[in-house]
KOLGUMAR-522033 format. One line per 10 residues: number of its first residue (from 0); their letters; for each residue z, x, y of N, C-alpha, C, CB. Coordinates in steps of 0.1 Angstrom, whole numbers. Glycine has a CB too. Layout:
N
NUM) a) Z/X/Y/Z/X/Y/Z/X/Y/Z/X/Y | ...
END
This chain:
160
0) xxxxxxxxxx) 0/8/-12/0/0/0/0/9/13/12/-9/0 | 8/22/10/11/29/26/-6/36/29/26/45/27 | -11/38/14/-25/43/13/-34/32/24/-30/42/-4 | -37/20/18/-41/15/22/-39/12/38/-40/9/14 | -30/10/39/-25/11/57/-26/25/66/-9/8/59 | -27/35/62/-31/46/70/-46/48/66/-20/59/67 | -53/44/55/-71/44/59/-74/35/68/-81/41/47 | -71/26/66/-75/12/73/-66/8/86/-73/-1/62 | -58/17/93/-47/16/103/-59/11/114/-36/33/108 | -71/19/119/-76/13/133/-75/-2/129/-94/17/138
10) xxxxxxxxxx) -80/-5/116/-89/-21/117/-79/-29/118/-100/-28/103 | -67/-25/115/-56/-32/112/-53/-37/125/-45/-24/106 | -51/-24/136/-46/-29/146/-60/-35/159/-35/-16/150 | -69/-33/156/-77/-45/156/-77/-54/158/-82/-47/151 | -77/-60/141/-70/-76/138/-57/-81/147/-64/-78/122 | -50/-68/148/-36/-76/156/-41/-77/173/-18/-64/155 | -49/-67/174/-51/-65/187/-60/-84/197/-62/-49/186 | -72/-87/180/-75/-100/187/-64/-115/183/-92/-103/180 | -54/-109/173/-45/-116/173/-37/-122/191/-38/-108/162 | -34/-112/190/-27/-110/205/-33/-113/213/-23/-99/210
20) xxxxxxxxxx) -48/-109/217/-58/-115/227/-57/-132/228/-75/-110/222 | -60/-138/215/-59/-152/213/-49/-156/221/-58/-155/199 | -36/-157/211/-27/-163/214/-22/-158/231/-18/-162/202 | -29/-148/237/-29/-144/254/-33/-155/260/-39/-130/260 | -47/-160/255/-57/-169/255/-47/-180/259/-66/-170/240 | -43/-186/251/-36/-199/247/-26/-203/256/-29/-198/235 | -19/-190/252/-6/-192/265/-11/-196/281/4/-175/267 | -23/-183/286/-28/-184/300/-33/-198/301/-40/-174/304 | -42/-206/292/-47/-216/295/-36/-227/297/-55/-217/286 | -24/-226/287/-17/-238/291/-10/-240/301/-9/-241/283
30) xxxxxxxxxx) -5/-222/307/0/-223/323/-6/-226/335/4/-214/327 | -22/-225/332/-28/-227/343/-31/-240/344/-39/-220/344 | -29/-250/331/-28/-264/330/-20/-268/335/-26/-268/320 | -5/-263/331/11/-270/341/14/-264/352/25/-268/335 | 0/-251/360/5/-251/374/-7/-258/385/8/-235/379 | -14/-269/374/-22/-271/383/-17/-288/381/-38/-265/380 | -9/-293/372/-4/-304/372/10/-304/384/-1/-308/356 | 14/-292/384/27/-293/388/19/-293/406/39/-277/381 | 10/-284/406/3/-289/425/0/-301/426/-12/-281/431 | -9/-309/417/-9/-324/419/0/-332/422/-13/-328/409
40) xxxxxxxxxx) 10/-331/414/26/-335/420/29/-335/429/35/-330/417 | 34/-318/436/36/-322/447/27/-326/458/42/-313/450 | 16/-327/456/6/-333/464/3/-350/464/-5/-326/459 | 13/-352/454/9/-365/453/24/-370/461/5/-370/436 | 32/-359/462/46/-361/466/50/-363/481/54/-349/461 | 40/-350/489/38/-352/501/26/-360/505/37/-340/505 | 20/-365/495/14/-380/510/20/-395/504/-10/-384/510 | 31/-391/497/41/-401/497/49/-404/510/50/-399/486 | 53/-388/508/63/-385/525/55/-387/536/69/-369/527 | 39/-384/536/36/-388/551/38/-408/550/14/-382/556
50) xxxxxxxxxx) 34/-407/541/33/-425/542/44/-429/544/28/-433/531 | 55/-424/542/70/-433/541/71/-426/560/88/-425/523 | 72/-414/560/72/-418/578/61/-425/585/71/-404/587 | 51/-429/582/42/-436/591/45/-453/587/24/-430/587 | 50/-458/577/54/-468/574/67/-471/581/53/-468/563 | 79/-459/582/89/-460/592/82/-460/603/99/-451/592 | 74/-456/613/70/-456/627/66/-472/629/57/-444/630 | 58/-477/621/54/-492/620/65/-499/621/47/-497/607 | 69/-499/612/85/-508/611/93/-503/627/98/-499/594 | 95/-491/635/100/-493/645/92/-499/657/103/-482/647
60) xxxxxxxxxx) 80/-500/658/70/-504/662/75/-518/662/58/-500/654 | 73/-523/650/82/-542/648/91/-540/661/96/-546/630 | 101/-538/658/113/-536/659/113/-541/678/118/-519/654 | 112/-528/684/107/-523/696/101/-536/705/97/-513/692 | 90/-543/696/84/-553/705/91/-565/704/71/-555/702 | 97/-569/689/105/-580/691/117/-580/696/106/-586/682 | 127/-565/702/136/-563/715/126/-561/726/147/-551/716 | 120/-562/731/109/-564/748/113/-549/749/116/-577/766 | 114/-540/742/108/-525/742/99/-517/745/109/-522/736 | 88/-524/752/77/-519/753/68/-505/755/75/-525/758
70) xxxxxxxxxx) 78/-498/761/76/-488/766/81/-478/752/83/-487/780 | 91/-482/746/94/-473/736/84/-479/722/112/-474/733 | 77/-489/722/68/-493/712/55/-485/717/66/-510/712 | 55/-485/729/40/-478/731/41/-463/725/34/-477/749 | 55/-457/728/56/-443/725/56/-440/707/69/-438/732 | 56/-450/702/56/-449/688/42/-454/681/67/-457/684 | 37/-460/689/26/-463/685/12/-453/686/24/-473/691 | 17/-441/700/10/-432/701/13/-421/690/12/-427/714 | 32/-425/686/32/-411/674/24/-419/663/50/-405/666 | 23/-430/659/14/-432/645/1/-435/643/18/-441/639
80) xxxxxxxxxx) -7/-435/654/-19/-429/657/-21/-419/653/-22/-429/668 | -12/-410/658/-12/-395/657/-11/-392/640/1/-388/667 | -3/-397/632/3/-401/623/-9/-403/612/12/-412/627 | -19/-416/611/-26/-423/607/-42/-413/610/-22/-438/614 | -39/-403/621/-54/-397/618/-52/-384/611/-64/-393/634 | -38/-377/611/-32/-370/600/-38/-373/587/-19/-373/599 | -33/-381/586/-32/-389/572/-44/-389/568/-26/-404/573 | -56/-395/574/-69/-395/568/-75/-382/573/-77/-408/572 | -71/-373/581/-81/-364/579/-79/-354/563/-81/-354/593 | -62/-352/563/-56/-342/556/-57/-352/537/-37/-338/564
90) xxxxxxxxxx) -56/-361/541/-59/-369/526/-72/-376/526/-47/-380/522 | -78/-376/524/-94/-382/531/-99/-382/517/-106/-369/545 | -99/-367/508/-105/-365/494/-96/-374/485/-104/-348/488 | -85/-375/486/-69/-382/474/-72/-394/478/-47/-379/477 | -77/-397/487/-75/-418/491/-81/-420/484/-80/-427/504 | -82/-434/482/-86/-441/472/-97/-450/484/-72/-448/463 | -111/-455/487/-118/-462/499/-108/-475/501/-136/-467/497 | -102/-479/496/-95/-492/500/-83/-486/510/-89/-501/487 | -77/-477/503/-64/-475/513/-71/-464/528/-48/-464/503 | -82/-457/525/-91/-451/536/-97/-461/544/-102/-443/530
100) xxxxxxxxxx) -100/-474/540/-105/-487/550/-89/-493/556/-115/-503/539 | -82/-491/552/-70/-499/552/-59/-487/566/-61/-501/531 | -60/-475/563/-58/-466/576/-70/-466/586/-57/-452/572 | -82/-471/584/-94/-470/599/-86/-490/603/-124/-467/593 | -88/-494/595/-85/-505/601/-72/-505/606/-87/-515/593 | -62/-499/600/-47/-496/608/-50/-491/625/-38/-481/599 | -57/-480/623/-53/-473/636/-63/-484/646/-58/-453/637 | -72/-492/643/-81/-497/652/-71/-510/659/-96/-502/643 | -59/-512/649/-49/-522/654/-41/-518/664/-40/-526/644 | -38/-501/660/-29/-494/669/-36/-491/682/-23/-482/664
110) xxxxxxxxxx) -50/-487/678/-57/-485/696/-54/-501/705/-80/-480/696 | -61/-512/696/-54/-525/704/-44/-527/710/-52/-535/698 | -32/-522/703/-18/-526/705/-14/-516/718/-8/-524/690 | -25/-502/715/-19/-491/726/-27/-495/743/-24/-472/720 | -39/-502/737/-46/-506/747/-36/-519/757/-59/-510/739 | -33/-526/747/-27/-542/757/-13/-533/759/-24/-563/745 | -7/-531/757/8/-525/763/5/-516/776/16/-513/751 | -5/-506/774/-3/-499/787/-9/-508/797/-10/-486/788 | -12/-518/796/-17/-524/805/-7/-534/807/-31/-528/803 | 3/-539/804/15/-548/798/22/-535/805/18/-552/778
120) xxxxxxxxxx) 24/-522/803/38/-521/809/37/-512/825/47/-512/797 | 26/-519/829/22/-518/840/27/-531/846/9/-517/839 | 21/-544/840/27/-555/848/30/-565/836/17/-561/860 | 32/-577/838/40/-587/828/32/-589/816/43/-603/835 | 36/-589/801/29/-591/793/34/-611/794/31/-580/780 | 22/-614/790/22/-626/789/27/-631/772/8/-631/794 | 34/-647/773/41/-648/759/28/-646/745/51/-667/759 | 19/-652/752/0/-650/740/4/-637/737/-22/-650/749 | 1/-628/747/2/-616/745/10/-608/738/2/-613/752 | 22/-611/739/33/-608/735/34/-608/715/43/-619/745
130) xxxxxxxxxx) 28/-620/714/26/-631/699/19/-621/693/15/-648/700 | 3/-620/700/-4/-614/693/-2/-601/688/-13/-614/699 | 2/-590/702/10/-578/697/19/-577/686/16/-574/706 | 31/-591/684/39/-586/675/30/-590/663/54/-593/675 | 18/-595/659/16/-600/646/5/-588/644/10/-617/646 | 2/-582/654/-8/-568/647/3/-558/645/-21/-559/658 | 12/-554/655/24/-550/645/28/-552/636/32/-551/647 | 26/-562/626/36/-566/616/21/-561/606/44/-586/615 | 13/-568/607/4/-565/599/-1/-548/597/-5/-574/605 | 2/-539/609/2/-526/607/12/-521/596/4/-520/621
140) xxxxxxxxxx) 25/-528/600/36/-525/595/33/-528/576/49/-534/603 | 23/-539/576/22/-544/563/15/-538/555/17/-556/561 | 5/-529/561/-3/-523/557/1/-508/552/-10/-526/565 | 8/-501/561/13/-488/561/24/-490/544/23/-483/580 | 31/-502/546/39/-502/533/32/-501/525/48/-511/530 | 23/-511/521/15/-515/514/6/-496/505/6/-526/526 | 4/-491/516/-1/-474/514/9/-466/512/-9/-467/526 | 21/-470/514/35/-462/507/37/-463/493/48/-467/512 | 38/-478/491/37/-484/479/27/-471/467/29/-500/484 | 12/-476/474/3/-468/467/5/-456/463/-5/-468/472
150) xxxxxxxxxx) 9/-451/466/8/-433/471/23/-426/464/9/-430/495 | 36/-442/460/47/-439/457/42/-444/438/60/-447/467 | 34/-454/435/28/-458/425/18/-446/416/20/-469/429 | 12/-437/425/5/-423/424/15/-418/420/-2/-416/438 | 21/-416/425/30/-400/421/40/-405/407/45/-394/439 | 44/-414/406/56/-421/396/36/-415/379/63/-450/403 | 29/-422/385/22/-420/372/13/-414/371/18/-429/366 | 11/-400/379/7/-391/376/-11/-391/379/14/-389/363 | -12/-404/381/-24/-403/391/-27/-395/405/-24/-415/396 | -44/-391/406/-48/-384/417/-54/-397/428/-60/-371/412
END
């Protein structure tokens, strides 16, 4: 046997040598598997978190107009504008076109709402006015959850 292993020692360590290559093989592939699941994750984790703050800004947004806050609604409405073009520029590829229609149609509520206030907190908003604003608010607000929801439904199951 020791015969046999010192003629045949290269081929031997050969065989171990593609032994070891393989199973190198194997191992690399499955980590590059769980570090590319583990980035999806957190990626799916942080546009949960943009959405849970842009869905809180909405909700203050509510808030704000139905205390006659207007001036602090307008200022929140300018952060989730700001918020909402974030959102679709930096997640634009991960959206899904419904929740990507559902943010152009958000912010087109918020340019309304930013539009009638500054002009409102200039001089008296009228009670119509007042109506209408709080119900595109709410509906902003409905919507932003609604894309929290999504984005919190993503990440729980491992969807992109």
């Amino acid at each position: 046997m020791s015969d046999f292993i010192v003629r045949n020692w290269g081929n031997l360590a050969s065989v171990a040598g593609l032994l070891f290559s393989i199973l190198a093989f194997v191992f690399a592939k499955r980590a590059s598997t769980a570090a590319r699941e583990a980035r999806d994750a957190a990626m799916r984790q942080s546009l949960g978190e943009d959405m849970h703050g842009a869905s809180r800004f909405a909700q203050e947004i509510v808030t704000y107009l139905r205390d006659d806050k207007s001036e602090m609604a307008l200022l929140r409405i300018g952060d989730l504008m700001n918020q909402a073009s974030f959102i679709l520029a930096r997640w634009e590829t991960r959206l899904s076109e419904k929740s990507r229609n559902n943010l152009v149609d958000g912010a087109a509520e918020l340019r309304y709402m930013h539009g009638a206030l500054t002009k409102g907190v200039r001089g008296a908003l009228g009670e119509t006015k007042k109506a209408r604003l709080a119900k595109a608010a709410q509906r902003v607000s409905s919507m932003f959850n609604e894309e929290r929801g999504t984005a919190a439904k993503a990440a729980e199951l491992g969807d992109n």
